[in-house]
MDTraj code that builds the backbone (N, CA, C; nanometers):
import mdtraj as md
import numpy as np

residues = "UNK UNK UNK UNK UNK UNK UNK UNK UNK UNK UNK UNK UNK UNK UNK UNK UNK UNK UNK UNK UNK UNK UNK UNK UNK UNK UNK UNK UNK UNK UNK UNK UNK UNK UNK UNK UNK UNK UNK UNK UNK UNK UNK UNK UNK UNK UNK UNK UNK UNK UNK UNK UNK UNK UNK UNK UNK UNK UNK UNK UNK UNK UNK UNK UNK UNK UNK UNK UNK UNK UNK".split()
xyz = np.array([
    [-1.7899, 0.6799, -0.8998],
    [-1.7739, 0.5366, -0.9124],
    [-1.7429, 0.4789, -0.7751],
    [-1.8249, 0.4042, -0.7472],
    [-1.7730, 0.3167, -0.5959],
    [-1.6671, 0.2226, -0.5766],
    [-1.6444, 0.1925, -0.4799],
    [-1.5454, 0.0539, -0.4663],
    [-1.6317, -0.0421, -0.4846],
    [-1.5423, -0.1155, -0.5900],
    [-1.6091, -0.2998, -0.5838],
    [-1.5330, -0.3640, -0.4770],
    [-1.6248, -0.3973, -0.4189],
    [-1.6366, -0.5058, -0.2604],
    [-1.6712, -0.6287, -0.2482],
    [-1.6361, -0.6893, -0.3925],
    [-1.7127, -0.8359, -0.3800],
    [-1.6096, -0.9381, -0.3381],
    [-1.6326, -1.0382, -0.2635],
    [-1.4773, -1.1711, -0.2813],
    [-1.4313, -1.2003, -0.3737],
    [-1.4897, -1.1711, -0.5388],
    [-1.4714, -1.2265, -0.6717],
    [-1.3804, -1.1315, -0.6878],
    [-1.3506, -0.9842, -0.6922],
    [-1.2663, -0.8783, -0.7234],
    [-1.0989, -0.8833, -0.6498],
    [-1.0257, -0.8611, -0.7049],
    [-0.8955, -0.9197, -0.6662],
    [-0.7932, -0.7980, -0.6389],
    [-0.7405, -0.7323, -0.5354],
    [-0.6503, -0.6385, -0.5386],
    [-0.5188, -0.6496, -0.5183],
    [-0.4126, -0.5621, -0.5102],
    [-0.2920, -0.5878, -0.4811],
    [-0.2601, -0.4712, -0.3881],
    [-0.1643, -0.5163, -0.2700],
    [-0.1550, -0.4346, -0.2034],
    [-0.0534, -0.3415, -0.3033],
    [-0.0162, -0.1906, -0.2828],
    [0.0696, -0.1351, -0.3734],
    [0.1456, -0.0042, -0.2706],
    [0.2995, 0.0645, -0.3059],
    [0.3798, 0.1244, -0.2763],
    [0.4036, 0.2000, -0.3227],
    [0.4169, 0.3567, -0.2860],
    [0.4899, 0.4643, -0.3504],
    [0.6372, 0.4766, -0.2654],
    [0.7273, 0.5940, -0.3297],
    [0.8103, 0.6414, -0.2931],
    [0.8339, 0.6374, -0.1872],
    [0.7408, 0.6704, -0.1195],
    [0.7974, 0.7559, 0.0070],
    [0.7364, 0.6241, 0.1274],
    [0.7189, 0.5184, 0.0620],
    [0.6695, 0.3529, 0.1065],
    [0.5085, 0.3512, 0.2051],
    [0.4290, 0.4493, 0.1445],
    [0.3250, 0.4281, 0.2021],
    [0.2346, 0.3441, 0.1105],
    [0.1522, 0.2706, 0.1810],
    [0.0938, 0.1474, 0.1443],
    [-0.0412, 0.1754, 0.0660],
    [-0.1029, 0.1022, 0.0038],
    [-0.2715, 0.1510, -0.1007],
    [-0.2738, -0.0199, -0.1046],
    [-0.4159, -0.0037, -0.1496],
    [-0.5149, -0.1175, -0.2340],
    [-0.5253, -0.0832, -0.3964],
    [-0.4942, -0.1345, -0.4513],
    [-0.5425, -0.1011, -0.6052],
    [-0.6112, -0.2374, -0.6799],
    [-0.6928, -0.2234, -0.7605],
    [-0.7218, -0.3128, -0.8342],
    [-0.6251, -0.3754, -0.9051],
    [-0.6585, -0.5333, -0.8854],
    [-0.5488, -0.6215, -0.9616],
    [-0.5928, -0.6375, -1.1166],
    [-0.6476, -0.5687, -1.1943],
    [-0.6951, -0.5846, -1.3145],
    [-0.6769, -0.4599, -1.3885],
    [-0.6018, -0.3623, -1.3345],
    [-0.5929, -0.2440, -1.3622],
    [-0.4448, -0.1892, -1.3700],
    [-0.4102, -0.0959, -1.4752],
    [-0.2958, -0.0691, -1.4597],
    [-0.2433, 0.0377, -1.3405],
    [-0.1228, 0.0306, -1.2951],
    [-0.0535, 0.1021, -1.1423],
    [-0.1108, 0.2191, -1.1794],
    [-0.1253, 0.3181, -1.1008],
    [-0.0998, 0.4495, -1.1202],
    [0.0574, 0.5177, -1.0838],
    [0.0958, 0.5911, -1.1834],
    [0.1743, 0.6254, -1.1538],
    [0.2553, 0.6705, -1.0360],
    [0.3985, 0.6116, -0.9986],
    [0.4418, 0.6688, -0.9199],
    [0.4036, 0.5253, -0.7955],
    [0.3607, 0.4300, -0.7911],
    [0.3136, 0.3610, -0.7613],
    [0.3592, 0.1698, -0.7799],
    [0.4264, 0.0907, -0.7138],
    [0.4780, -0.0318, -0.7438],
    [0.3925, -0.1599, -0.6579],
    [0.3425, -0.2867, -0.7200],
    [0.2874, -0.3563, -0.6696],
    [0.4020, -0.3954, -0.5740],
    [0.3884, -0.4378, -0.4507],
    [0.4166, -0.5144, -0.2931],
    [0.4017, -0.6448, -0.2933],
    [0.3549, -0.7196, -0.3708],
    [0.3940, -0.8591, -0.3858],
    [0.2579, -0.9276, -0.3160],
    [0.1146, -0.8704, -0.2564],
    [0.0356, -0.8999, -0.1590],
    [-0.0773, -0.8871, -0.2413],
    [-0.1620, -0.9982, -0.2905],
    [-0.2996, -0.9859, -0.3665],
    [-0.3748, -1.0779, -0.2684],
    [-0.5230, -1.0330, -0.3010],
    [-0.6764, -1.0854, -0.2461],
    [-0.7631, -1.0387, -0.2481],
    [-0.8599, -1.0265, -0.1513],
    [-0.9862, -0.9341, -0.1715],
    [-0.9239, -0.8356, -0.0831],
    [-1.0321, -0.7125, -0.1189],
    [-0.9782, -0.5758, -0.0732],
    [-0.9398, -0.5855, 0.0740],
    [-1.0322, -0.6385, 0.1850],
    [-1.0060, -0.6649, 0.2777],
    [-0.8979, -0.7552, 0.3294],
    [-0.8443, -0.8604, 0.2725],
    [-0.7050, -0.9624, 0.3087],
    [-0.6075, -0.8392, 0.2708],
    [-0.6177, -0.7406, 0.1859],
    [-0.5200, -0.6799, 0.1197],
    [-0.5202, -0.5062, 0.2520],
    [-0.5953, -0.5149, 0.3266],
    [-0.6271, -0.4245, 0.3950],
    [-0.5336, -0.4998, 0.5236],
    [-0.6209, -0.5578, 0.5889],
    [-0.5091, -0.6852, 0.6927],
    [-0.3663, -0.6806, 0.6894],
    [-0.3313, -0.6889, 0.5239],
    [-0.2006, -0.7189, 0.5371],
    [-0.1372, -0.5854, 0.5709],
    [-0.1581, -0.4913, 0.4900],
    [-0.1220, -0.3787, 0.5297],
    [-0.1322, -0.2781, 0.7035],
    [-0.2282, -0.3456, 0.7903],
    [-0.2328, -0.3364, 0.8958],
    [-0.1606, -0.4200, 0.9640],
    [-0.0674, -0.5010, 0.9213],
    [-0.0402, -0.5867, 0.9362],
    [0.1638, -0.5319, 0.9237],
    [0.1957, -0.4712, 0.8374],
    [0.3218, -0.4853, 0.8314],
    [0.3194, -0.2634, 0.8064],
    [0.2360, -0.2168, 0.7928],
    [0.2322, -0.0896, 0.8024],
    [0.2911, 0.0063, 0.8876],
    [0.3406, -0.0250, 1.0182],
    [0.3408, 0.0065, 1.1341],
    [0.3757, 0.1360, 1.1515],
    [0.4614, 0.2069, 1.0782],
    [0.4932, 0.3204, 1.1186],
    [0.4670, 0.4300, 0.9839],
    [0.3728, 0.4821, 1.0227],
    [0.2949, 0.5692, 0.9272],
    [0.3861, 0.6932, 0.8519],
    [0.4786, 0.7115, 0.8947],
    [0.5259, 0.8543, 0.8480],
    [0.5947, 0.7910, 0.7515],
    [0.6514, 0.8973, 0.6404],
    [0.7247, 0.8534, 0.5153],
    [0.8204, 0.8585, 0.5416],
    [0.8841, 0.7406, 0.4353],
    [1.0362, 0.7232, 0.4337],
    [1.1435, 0.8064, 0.4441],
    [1.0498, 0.9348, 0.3831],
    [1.1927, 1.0619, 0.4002],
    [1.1927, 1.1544, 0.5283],
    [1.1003, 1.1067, 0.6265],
    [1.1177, 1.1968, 0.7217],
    [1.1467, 1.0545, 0.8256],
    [1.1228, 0.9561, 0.8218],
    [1.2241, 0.8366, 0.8795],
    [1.3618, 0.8763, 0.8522],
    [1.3867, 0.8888, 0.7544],
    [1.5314, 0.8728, 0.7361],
    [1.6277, 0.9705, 0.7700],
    [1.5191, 1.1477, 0.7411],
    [1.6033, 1.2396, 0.8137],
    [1.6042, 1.2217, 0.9508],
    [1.4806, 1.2027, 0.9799],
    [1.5000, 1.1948, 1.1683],
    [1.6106, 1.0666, 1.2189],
    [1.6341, 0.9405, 1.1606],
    [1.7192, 0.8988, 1.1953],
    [1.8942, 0.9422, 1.1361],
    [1.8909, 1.0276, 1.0499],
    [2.0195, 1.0942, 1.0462],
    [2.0647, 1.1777, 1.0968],
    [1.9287, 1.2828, 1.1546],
    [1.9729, 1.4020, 1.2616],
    [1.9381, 1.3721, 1.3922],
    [1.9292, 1.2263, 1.4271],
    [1.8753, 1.2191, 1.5372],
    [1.8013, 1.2801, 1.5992],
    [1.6442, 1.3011, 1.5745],
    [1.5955, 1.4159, 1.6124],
    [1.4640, 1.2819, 1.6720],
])
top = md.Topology()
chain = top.add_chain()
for i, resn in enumerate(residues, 1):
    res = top.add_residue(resn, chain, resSeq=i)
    for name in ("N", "CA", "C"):
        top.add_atom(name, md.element.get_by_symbol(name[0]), res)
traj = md.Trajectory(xyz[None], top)
């Protein structure tokens, strides 16, 4: 099944655990493990945004150890 890519199709940007960022369809239920981010549009505005506030790629739990062991 491909991605729908049209301007008519509506996504939400979305969050797991460990706060890394996805596109999911806004007409579809989350996948598990998974929380909408508050950021809908077409796949691409929803891509932007996430390039946009994404900045530091590694997960939350190795942020958080490295800033507790100072490493």
């Amino acid at each position: 099944m491909g991605v729908e890519n049209t301007e008519s199709t509506q996504f939400l940007v979305v969050l797991n655990d460990e706060e890394q960022h996805s596109v999911w369809f806004a007409d579809r239920d989350l996948p598990a493990g998974w929380r909408a981010e508050g950021t809908s549009g077409t796949r691409q505005e929803c891509l932007d945004h996430i390039e946009r506030v994404w900045t530091d790629l590694r997960p939350r739990s190795v942020r958080e150890h490295l800033a507790a062991h100072g490493d």
